[in-house]
C-alpha positions in Angstrom: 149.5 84.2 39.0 146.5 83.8 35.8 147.2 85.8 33.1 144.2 86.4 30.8 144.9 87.5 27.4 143.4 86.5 23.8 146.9 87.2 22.0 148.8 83.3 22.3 152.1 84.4 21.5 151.7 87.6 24.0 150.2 85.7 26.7 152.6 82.7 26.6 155.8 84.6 26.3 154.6 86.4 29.6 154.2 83.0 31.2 157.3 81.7 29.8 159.4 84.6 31.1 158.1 84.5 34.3 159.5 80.5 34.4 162.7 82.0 35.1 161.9 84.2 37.7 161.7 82.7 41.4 159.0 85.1 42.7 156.1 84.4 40.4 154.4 81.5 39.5 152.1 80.7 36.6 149.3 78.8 37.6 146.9 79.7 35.2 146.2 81.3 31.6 143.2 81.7 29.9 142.3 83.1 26.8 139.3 84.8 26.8 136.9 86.8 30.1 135.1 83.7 31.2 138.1 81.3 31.0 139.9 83.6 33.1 137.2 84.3 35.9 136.8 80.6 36.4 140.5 80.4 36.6 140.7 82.9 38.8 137.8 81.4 40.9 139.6 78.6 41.3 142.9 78.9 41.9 142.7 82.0 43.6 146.2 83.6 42.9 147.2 86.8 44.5 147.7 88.6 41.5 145.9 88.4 38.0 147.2 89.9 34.7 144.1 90.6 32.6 144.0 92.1 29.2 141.4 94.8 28.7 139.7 93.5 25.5 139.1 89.8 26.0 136.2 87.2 24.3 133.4 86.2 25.7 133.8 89.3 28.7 136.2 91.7 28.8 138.5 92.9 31.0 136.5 95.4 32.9 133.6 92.8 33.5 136.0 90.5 35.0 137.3 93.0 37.4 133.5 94.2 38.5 132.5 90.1 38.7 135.4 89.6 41.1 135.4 93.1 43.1 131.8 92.1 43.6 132.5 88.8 45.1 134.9 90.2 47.1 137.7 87.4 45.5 141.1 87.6 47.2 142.3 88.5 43.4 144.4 91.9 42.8 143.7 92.3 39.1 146.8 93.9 37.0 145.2 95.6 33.8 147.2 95.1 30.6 146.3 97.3 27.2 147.1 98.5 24.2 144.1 100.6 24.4 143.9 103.7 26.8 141.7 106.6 27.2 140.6 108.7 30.2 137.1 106.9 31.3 138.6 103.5 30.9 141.7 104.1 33.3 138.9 105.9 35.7 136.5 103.2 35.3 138.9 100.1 35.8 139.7 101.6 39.0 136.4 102.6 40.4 135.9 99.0 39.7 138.5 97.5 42.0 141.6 97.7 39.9 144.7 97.6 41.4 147.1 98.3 38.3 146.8 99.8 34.7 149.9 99.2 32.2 150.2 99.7 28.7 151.1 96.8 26.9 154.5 98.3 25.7 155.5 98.5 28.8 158.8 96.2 29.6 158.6 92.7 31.5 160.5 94.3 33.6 157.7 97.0 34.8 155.2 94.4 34.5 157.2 92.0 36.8 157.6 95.2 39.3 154.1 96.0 38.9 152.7 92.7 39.8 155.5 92.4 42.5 153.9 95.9 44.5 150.5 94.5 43.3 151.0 91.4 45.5 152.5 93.4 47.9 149.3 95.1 48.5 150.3 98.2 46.5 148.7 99.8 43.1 150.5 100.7 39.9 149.4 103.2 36.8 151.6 104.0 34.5 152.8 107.5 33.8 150.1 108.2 30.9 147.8 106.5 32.7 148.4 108.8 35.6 147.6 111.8 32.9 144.7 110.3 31.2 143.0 109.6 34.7 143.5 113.3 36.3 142.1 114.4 33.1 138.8 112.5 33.7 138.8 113.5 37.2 138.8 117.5 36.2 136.2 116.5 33.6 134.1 114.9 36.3 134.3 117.7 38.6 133.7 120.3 36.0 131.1 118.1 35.0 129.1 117.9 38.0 129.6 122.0 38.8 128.0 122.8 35.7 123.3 122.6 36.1 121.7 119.9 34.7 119.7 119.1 31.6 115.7 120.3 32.1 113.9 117.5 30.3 113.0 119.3 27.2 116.6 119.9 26.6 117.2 116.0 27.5 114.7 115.4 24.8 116.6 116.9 22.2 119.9 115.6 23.1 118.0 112.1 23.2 116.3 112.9 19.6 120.3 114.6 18.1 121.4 111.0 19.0 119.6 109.2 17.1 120.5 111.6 14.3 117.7 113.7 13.5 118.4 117.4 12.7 116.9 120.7 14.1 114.5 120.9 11.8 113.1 117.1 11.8 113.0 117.6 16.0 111.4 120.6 15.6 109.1 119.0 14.2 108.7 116.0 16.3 108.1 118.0 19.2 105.6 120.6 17.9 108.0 123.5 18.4 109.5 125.7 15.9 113.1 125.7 14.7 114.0 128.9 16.5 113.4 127.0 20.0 114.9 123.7 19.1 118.2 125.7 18.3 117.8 128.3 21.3 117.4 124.7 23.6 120.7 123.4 21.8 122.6 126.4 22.4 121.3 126.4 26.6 122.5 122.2 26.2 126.0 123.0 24.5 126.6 125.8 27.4 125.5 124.0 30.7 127.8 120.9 28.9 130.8 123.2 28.0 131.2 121.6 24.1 130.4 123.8 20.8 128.8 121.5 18.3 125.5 118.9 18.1 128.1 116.0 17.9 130.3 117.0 21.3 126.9 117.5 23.0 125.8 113.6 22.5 129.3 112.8 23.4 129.3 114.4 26.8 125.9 113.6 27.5 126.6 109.8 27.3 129.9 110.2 29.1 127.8 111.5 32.0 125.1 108.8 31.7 122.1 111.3 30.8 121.7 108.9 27.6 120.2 105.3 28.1 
């Protein structure tokens, strides 16, 4: 086991716990993304507990590095932070947990327990938050696409110019700038300039 965390007295009362317990072994900690991947690298432990926001690389980064080089590693996530494209992205990434950092030692010791065991964990919210994204997703990709004038204007609402100043960076009047915003804020189901941009960088039309 390498637990990665940048918190000292979070990340050493884990280890400490674990002293007691017959099934786990410590043999590594590390306190910040690049610490932990060399740790990781090696010592090779079955299971890693990684916390999400780390120095140097996060948590997510490690994960990618290590699904990518197919390491024998089963990467626990740990973190106070939670939203619906995180808990999706950890796992398309090659997660095989997600806990909140509240939860008890004792769900963390089960959790990396089924981990090593060759099974995955998410915790109850973490269950919610990730159907959510899912159904967002598949909305998502039923609704049509952006034409590139509308892309344009999303791109150009981004960067915070108003109707009227991308109106006029186009060479278009104000009545088609808004009658483009209105066809954007329908194909991406939101209301409002602000929900547009949001959506449209969730779905990676924003580089």
């Amino acid at each position: 086991m390498v637990i990665a965390d940048d918190h000292p007295v979070y990340r050493e009362g884990l280890a400490r716990n674990w002293e007691a317990d017959p099934r786990i072994t410590v043999i590594g900690v590390a306190a910040d993304g690049v610490a932990a991947l060399t740790a990781i690298r090696e010592e090779r432990p079955e299971v890693a507990v990684v916390d999400l926001r780390l120095p140097e690389i996060d948590g997510m980064q490690v994960v990618e590095v290590l699904t990518a080089e197919k390491a024998p590693t089963s990467i626990l996530i740990l973190t106070a932070f939670m939203d619906s494209a995180t808990v999706y992205r950890a796992f398309a990434k090659g997660a095989k947990g997600f806990l909140e950092k509240s939860a008890s030692f004792a769900e963390i010791t089960t959790a990396v327990l089924t981990i090593g065991a060759g099974g995955t964990v998410i915790s109850p919210f973490a269950q919610e938050v990730l159907a959510d994204e899912i159904r967002a997703r598949q909305i998502n990709e039923e609704r049509p696409s952006l034409t590139v004038r509308e892309l344009e204007i999303v791109k150009l609402a981004a960067d915070g110019y108003s109707a009227q100043r991308i109106a006029s960076e186009l060479h278009v009047s104000l009545a088609t700038v808004k009658s483009h915003l209105q066809h954007v804020y329908e194909k991406l189901g939101v209301s409002d300039r602000a929900s547009a941009v949001a959506q449209a960088i969730r779905r990676g039309l924003l580089s």
